[in-house]
MMTF fields as JSON, N, C-alpha, C and O atoms, coordinates in Angstrom:
{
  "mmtfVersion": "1.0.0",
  "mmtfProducer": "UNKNOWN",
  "numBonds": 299,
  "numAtoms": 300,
  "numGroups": 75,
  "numChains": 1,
  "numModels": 1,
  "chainsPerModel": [1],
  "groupsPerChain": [75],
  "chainIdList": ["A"],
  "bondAtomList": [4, 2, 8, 6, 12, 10, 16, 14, 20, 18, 24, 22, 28, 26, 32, 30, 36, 34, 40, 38, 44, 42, 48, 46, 52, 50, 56, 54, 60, 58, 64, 62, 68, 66, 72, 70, 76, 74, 80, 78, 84, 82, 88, 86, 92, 90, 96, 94, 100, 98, 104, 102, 108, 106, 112, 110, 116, 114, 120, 118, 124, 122, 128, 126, 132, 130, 136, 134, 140, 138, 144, 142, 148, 146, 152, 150, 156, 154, 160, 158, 164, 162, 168, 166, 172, 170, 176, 174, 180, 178, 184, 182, 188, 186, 192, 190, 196, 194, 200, 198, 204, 202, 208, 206, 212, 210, 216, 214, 220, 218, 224, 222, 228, 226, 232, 230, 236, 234, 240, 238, 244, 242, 248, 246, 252, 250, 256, 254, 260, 258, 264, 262, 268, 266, 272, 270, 276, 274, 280, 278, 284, 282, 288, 286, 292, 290, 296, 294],
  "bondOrderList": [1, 1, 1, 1, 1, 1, 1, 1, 1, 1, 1, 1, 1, 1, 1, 1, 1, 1, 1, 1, 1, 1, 1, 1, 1, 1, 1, 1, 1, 1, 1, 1, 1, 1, 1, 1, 1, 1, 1, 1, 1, 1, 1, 1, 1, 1, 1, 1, 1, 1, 1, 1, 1, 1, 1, 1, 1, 1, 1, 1, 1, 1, 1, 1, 1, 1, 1, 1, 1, 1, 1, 1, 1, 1],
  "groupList": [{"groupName": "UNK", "atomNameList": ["N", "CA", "C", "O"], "elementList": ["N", "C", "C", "O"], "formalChargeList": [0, 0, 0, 0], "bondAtomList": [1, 0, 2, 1, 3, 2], "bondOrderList": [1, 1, 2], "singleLetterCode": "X", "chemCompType": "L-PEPTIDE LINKING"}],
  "groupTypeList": [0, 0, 0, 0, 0, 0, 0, 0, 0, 0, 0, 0, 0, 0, 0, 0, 0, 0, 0, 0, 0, 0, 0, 0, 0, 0, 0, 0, 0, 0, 0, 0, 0, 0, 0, 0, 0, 0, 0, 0, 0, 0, 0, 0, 0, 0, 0, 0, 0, 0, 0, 0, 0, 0, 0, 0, 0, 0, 0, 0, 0, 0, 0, 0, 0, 0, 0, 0, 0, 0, 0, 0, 0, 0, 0],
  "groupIdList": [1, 2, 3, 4, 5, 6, 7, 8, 9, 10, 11, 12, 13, 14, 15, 16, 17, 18, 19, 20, 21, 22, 23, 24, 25, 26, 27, 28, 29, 30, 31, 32, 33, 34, 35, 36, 37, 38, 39, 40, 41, 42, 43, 44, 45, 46, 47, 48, 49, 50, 51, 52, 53, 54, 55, 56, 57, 58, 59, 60, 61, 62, 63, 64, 65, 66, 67, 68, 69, 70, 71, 72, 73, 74, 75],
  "secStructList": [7, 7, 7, 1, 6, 6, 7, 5, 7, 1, 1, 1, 7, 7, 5, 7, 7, 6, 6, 7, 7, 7, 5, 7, 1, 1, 1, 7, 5, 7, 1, 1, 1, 7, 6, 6, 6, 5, 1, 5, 1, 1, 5, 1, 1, 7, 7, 7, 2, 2, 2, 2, 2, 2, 2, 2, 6, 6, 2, 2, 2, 2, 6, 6, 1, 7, 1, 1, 2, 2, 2, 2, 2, 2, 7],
  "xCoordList": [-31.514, -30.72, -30.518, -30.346, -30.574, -30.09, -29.283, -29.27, -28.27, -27.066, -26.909, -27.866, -25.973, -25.809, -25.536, -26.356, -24.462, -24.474, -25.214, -25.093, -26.066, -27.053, -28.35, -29.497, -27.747, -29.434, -29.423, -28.504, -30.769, -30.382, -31.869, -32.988, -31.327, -32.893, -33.992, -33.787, -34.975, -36.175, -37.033, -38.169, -35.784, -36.323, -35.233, -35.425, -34.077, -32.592, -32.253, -32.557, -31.879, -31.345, -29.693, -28.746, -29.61, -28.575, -28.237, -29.146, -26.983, -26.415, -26.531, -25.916, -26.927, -26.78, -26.415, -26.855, -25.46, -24.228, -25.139, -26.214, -24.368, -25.305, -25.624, -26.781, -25.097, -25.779, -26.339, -26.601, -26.502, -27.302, -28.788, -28.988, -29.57, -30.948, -32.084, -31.726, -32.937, -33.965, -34.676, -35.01, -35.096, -36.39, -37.292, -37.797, -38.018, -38.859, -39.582, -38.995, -41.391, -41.664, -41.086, -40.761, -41.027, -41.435, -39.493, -39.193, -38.512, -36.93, -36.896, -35.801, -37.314, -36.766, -36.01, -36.097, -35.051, -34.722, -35.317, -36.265, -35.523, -36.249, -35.279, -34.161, -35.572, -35.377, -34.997, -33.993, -36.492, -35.998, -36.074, -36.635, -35.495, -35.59, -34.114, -34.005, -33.151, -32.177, -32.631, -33.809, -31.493, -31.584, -32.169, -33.137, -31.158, -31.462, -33.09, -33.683, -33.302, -34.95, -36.21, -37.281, -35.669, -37.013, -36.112, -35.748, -36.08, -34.876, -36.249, -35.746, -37.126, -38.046, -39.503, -40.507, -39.455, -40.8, -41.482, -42.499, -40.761, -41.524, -40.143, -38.942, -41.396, -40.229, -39.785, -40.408, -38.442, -37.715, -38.417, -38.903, -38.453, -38.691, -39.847, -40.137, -40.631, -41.623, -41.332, -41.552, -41.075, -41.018, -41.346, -41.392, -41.583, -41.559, -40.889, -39.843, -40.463, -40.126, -38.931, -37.766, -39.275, -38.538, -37.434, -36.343, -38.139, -37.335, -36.185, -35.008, -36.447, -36.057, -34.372, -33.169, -35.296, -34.195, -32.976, -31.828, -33.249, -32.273, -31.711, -30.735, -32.192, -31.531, -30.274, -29.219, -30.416, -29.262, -28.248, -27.021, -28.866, -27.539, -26.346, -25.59, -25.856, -24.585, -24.315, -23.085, -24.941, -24.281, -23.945, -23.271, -25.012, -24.619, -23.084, -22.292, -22.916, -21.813, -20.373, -19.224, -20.872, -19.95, -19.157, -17.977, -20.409, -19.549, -19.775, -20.112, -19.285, -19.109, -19.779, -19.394, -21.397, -22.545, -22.411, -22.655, -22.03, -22.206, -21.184, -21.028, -20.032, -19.487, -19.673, -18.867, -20.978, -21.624, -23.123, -23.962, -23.265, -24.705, -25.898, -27.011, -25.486, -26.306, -26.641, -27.692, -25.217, -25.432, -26.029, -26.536, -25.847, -26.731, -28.18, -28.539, -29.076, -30.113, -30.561, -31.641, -29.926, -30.132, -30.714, -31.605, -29.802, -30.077, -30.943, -31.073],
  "yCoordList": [-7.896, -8.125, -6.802, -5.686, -7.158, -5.579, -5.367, -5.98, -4.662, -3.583, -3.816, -3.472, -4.312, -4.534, -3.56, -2.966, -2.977, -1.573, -0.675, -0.255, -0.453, 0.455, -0.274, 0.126, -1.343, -1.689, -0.987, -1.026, -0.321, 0.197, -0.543, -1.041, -0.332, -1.438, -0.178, 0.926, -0.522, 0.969, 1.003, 1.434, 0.186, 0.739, 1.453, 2.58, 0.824, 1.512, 2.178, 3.351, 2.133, 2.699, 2.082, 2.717, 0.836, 0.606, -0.078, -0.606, 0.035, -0.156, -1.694, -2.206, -2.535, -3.688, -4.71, -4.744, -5.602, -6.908, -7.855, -7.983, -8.735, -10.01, -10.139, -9.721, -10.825, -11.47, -10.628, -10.839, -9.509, -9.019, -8.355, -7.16, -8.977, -8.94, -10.154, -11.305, -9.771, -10.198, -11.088, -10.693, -12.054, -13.309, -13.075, -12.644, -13.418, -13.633, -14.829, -15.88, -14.885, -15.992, -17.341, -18.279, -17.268, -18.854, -18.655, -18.862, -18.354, -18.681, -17.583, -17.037, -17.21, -15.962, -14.966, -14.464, -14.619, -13.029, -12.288, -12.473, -11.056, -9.784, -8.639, -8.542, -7.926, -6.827, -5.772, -5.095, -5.54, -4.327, -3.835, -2.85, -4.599, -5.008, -6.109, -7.29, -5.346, -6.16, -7.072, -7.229, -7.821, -9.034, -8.793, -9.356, -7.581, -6.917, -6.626, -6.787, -6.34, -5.688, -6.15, -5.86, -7.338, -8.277, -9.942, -10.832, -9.754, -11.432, -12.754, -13.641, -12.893, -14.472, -13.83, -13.88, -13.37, -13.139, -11.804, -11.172, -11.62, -10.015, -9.168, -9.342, -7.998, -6.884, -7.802, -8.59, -7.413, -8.123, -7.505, -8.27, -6.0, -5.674, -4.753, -4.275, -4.586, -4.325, -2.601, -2.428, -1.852, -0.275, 0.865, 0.663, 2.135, 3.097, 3.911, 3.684, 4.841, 5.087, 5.732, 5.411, 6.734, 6.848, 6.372, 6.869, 4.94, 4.179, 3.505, 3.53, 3.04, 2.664, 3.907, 3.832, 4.758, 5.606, 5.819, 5.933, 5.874, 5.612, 4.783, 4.984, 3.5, 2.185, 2.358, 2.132, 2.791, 2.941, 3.862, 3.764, 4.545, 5.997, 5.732, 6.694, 4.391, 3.356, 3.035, 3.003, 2.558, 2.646, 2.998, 2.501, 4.549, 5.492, 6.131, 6.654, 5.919, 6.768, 5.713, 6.122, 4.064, 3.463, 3.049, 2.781, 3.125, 2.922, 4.233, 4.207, 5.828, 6.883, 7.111, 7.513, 7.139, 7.641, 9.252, 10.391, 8.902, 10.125, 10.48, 9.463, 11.775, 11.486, 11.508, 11.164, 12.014, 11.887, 11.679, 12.046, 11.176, 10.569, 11.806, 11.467, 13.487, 14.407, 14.339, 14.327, 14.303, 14.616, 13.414, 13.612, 12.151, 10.806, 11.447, 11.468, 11.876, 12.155, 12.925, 12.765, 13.951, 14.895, 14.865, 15.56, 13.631, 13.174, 12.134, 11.803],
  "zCoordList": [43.661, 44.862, 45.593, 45.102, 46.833, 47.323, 47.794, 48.861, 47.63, 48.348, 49.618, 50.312, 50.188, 51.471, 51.772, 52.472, 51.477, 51.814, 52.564, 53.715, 51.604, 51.793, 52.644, 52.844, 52.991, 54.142, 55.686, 56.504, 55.82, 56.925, 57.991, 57.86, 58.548, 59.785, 59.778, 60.283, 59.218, 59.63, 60.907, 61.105, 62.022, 63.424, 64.146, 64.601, 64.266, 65.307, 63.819, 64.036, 62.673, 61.855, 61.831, 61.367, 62.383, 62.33, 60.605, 59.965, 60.117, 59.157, 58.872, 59.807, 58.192, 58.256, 57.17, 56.02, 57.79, 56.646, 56.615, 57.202, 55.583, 55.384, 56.169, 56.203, 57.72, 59.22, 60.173, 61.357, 59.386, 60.703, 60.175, 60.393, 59.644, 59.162, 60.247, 60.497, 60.561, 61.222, 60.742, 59.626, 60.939, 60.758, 60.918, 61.955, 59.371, 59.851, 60.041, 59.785, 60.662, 61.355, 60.906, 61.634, 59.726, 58.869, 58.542, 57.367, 59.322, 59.432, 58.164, 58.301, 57.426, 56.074, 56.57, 57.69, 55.452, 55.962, 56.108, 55.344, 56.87, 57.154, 56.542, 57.047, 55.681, 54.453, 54.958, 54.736, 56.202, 56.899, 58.257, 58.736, 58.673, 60.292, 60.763, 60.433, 61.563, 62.029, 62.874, 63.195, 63.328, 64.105, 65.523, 66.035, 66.176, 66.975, 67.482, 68.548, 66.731, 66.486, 66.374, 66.906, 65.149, 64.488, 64.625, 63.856, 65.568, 65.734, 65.304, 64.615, 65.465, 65.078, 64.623, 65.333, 63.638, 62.804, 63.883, 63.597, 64.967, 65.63, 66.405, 66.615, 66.69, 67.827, 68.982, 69.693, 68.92, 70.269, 71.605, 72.439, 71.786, 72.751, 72.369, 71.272, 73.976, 73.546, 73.966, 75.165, 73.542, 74.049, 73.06, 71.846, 73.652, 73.019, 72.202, 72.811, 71.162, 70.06, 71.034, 70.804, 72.229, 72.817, 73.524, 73.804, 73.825, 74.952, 73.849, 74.211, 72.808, 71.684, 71.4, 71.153, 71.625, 70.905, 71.994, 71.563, 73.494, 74.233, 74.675, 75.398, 74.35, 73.913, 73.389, 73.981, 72.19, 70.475, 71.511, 71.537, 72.138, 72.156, 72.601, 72.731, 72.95, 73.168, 72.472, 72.418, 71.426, 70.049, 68.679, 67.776, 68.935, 67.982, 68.379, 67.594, 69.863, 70.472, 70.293, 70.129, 70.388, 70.174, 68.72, 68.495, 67.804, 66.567, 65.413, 64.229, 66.717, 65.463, 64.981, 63.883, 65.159, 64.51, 65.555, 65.156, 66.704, 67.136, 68.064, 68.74, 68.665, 69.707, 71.216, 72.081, 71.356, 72.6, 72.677, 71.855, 73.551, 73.968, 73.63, 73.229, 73.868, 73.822, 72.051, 71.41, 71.673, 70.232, 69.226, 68.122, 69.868, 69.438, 69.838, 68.66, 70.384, 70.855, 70.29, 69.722, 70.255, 68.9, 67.513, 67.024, 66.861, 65.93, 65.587, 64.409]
}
């Protein structure tokens, strides 16, 4: 079984609880890919690693991963 805890999405890096894991095609959970991300067996959106990453920076900044947008970017 795995650690909820410790699941982290290996695209936004967001932290992820029981309900927020991704599908896949055939309705399964997705392991390592949030909802956000991998919502029906693929990528939600189609963008770059970049574009991706300035996506998140609202919510690295909103839930305390980071306190500003420069320093979310950063990291």
């Amino acid at each position: 079984m795995i650690n909820e805890m410790n699941t982290i999405c290996q695209s936004c890096s967001m932290q992820m609880g029981t309900n927020d894991h991704g599908k896949n095609a055939d309705g399964s959970r997705n392991d390592d890919y949030c909802k956000y991300c991998f919502p029906n067996g693929n990528f939600g959106k189609d963008e770059t690693m970049e574009e991706m990453m300035e996506s998140c920076i609202p919510f690295w900044v909103q839930g305390g991963k980071a306190e500003t947008p420069e320093e979310a970017k950063k990291r």
